[in-house]
C-alpha positions as CSV (number, residue, x, y, z in Angstrom):
1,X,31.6,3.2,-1.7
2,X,28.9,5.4,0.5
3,X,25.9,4.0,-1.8
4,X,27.1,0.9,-2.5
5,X,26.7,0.8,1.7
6,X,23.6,2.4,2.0
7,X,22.0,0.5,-0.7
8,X,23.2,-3.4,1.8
9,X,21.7,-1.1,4.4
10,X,18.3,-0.7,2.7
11,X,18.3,-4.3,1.4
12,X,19.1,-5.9,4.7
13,X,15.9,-3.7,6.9
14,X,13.9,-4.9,3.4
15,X,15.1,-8.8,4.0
16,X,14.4,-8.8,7.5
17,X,10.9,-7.4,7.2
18,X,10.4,-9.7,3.9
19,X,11.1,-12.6,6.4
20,X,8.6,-11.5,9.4
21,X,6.2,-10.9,6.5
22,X,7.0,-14.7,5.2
23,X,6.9,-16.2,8.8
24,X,3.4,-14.6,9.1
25,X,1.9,-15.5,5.9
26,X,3.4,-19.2,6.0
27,X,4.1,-20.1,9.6
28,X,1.1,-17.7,11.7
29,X,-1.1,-17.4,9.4
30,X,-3.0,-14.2,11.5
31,X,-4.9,-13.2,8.1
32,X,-6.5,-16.9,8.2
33,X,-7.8,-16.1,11.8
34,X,-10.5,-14.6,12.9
35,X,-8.5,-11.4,13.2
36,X,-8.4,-11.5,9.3
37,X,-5.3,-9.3,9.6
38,X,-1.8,-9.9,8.7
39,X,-0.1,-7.2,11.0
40,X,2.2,-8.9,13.4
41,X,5.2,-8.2,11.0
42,X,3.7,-5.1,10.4
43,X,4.2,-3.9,13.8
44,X,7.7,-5.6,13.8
45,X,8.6,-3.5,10.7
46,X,7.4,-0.7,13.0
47,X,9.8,-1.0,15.7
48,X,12.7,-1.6,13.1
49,X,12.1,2.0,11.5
50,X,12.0,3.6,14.8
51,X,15.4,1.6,16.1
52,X,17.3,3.2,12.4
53,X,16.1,6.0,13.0
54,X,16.9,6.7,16.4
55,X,20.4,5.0,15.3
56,X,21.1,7.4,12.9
57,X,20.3,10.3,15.1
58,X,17.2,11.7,13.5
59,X,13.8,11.8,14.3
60,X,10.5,10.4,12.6
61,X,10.2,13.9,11.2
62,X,13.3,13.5,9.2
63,X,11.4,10.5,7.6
64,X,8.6,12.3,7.0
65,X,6.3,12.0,10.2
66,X,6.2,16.2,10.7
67,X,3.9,16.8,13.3
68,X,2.5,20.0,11.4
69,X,0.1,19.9,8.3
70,X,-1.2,16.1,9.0
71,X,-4.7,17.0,9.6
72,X,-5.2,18.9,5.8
73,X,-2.3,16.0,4.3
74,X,-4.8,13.4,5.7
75,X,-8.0,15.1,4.6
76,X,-6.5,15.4,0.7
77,X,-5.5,12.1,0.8
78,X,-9.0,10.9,1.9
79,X,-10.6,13.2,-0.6
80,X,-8.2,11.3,-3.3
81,X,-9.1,7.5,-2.9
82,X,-12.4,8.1,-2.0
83,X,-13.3,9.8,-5.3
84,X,-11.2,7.7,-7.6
85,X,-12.7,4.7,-5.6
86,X,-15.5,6.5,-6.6
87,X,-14.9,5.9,-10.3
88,X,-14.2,2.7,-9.9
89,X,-16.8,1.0,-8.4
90,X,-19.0,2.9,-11.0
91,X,-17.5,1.5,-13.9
92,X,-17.9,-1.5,-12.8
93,X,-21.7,-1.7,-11.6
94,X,-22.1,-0.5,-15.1
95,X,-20.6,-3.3,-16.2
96,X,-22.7,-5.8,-14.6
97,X,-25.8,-3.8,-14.9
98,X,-24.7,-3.8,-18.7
99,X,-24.4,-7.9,-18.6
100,X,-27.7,-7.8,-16.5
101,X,-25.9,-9.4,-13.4
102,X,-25.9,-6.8,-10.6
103,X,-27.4,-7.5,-7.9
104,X,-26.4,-4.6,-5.6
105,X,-23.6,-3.1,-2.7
106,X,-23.0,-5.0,0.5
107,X,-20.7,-4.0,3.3
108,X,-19.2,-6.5,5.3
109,X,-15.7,-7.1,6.4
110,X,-13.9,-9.4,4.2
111,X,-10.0,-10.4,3.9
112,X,-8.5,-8.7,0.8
113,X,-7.6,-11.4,-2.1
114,X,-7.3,-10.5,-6.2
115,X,-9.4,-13.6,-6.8
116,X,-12.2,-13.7,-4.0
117,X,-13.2,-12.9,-0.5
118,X,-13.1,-15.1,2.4
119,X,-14.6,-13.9,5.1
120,X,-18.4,-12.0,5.7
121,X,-18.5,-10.3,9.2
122,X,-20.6,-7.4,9.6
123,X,-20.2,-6.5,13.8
124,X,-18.6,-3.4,15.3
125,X,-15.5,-5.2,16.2
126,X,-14.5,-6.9,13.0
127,X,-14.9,-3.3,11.4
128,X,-12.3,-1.9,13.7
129,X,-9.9,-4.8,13.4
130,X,-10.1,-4.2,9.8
131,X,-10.0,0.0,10.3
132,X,-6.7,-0.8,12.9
133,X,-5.2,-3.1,11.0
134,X,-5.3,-1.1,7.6
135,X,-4.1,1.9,9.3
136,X,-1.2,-0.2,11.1
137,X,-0.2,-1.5,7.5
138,X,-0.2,2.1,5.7
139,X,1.9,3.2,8.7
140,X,4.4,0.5,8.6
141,X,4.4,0.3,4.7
142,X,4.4,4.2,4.2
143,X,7.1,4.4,6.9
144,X,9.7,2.2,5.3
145,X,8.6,2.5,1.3
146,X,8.5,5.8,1.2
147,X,10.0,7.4,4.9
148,X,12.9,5.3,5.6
149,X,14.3,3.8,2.7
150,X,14.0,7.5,0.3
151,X,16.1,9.3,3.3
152,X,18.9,6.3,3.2
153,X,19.4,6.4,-0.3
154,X,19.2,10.2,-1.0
155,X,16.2,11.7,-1.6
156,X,18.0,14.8,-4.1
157,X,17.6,12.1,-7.1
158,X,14.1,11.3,-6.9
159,X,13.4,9.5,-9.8
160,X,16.6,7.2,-9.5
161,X,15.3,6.4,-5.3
162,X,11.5,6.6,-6.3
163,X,12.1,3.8,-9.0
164,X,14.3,1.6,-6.6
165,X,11.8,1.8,-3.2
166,X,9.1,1.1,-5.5
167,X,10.3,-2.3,-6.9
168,X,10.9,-3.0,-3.2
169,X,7.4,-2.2,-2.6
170,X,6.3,-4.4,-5.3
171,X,8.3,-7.3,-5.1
172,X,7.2,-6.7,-1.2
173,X,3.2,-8.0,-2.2
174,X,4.3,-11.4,-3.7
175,X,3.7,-13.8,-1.0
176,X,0.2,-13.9,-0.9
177,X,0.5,-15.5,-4.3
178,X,3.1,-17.4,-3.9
179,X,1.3,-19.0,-0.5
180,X,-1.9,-19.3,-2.7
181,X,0.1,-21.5,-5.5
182,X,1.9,-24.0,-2.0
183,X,-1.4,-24.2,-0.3
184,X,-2.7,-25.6,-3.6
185,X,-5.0,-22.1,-4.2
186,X,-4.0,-21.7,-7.7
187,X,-1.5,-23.5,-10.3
188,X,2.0,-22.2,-11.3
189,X,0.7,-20.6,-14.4
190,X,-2.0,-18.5,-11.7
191,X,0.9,-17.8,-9.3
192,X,3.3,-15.9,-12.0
193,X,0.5,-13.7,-13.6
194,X,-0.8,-12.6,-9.8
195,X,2.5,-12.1,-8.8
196,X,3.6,-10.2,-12.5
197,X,0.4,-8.4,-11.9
198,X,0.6,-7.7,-8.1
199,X,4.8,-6.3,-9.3
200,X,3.8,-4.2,-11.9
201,X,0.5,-2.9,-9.9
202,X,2.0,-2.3,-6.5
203,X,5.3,-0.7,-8.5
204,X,3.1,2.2,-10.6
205,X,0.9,2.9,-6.5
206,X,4.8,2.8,-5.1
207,X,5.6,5.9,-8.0
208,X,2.4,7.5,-7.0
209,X,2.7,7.6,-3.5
210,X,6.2,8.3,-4.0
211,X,5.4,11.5,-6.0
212,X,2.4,12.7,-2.9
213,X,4.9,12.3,-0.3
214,X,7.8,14.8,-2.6
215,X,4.4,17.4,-3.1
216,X,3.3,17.1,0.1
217,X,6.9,17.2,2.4
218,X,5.3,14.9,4.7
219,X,3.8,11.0,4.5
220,X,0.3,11.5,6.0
221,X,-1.6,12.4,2.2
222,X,-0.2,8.9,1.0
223,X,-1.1,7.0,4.0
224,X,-4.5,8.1,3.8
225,X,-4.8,7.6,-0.1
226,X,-3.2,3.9,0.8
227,X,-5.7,3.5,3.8
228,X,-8.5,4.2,1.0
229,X,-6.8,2.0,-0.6
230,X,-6.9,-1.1,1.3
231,X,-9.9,-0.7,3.7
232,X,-12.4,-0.1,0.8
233,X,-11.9,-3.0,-0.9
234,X,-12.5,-5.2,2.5
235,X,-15.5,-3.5,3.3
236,X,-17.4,-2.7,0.6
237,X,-18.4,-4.8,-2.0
238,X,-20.3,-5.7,-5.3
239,X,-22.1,-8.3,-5.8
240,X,-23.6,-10.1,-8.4
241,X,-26.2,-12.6,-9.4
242,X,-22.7,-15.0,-10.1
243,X,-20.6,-13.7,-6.7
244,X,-18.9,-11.1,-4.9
245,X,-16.3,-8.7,-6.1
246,X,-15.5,-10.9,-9.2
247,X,-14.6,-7.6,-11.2
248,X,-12.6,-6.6,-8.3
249,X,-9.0,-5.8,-9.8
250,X,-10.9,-3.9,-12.8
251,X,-12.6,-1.4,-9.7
252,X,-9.3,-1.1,-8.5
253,X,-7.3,-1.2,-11.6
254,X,-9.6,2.1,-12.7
255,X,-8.8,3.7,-9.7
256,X,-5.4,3.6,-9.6
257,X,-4.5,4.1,-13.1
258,X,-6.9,7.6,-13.1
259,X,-5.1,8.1,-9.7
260,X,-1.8,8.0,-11.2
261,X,-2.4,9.9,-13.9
262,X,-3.6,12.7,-12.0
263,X,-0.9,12.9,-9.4
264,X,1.9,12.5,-12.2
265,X,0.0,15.4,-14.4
266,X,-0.3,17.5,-11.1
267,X,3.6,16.0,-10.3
268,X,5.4,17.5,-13.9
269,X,3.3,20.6,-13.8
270,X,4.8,22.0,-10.6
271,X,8.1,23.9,-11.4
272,X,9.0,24.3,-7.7
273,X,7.8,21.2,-5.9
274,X,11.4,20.8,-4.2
275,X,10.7,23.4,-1.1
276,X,10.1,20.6,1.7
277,X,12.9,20.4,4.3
278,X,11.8,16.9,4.6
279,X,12.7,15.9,0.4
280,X,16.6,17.5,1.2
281,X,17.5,15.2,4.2
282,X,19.3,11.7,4.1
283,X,19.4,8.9,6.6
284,X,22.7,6.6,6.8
285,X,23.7,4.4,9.3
């Protein structure tokens, strides 16, 4: 009866950030501005994470906020997605420089999208909407995904919570497809393999990050990794003699998947990876 509650808890923070993030994408629209940024809900999902936990009596070091070790946490995290970013965009200039195409790196801000970029801004203060707004969304997402949500439902059976909080986090990056396919962007067909593909992607980073935050005790490693994550990709770019960042799910495809290989590797091989205070404490309303 205790999970069975635990688990309505869960899904009912999940629906009510799911439909801030809908009213944003569909009704505000703030990543179609020229903030480029979608973090109004963001910062809503914020304020719900600190209102459960300061229901439940805890603290945002329960959920893995620790105010010790972030500095080093951050730096390994940085060190992470910069050099399998790295990888990445080598493999691909390869590839174009293979197909004779390349035509060199640009950085610019740009919004994020699988398919394309929309936007080309290269001032001071589009760079730091883009730097804020990242780091707002690796806060919020890292908070709930794999703070909040792994405390509520036990964190003692990892791979049981680790597989549920990650579906969450990849059904979470749906609606940008799902806009793209009303707004006439792409047909049905294009909708279900983005989103199937956006699922499955965001799912495996979810397992990842999942497995940092268990290693580490703390969330800062995986929010930096995830900052990497997101930031890179809207600032720096390849482009070719046919566009811009055309190969850009391969780049980030090659990342993640060397990514995850290493942190699962790293992840099995440790015998006593259970010492953090933080992995042995549950939130419950």
């Amino acid at each position: 009866m205790k999970d069975k509650r635990v688990i309505r808890q869960v899904l009912t923070i999940y629906l009510v950030c799911f439909v801030a993030r809908i009213f944003e994408y569909f009704v505000l629209r703030t990543d179609q501005t020229i903030l480029g940024e979608a973090f109004i809900h963001k910062l809503f999902g914020i304020i719900v994470i600190c209102l459960v936990v300061k229901r439940s009596g805890k603290t945002l070091s329960d959920i893995g906020f620790v105010k010790n070790g972030y500095i080093r946490s951050a730096v390994k995290g940085l060190a992470l997605g910069l050099s399998m970013f790295a990888i990445g965009y080598f493999v691909e200039i390869l590839i174009l420089m293979q197909n004779r195409t390349y035509a060199g790196i640009r950085f610019y801000v740009s919004a994020y999208a699988v398919d394309t970029n929309i936007a080309k801004q290269t001032s001071v203060l589009f760079i730091l909407i883009c730097i804020i707004g990242n780091f707002i969304n690796v806060l919020m997402e890292e908070g709930l995904f794999r703070g909040l949500f792994p405390r509520m439902l036990n964190s003692r059976r990892f791979w049981k919570v680790t597989g549920i909080c990650s579906l969450l986090f990849g059904f979470w990056h749906i609606v940008g497809p799902v806009r793209n396919y009303i707004d006439g962007q792409s047909s049905f067909q294009g909708m279900i393999a983005n989103a199937i593909m956006l699922i499955v992607s965001s799912t495996l980073v979810g397992l990842k990050l999942a497995m940092i935050t268990y290693m580490e005790g703390n969330l800062y490693m995986g929010m930096a990794d995830h900052f990497v994550n997101n930031t890179i990709v809207n600032l720096l770019h390849i482009e070719s003699s046919t566009g811009a960042d055309e190969m850009m799910f391969l780049r980030i495809t090659v990342a993640q998947t060397i990514s995850f290989l290493i942190v699962l590797f790293i992840f099995l091989g440790r015998k006593n990876h259970g010492k953090k205070g933080i992995i042995n404490k549950t939130i419950s309303e």
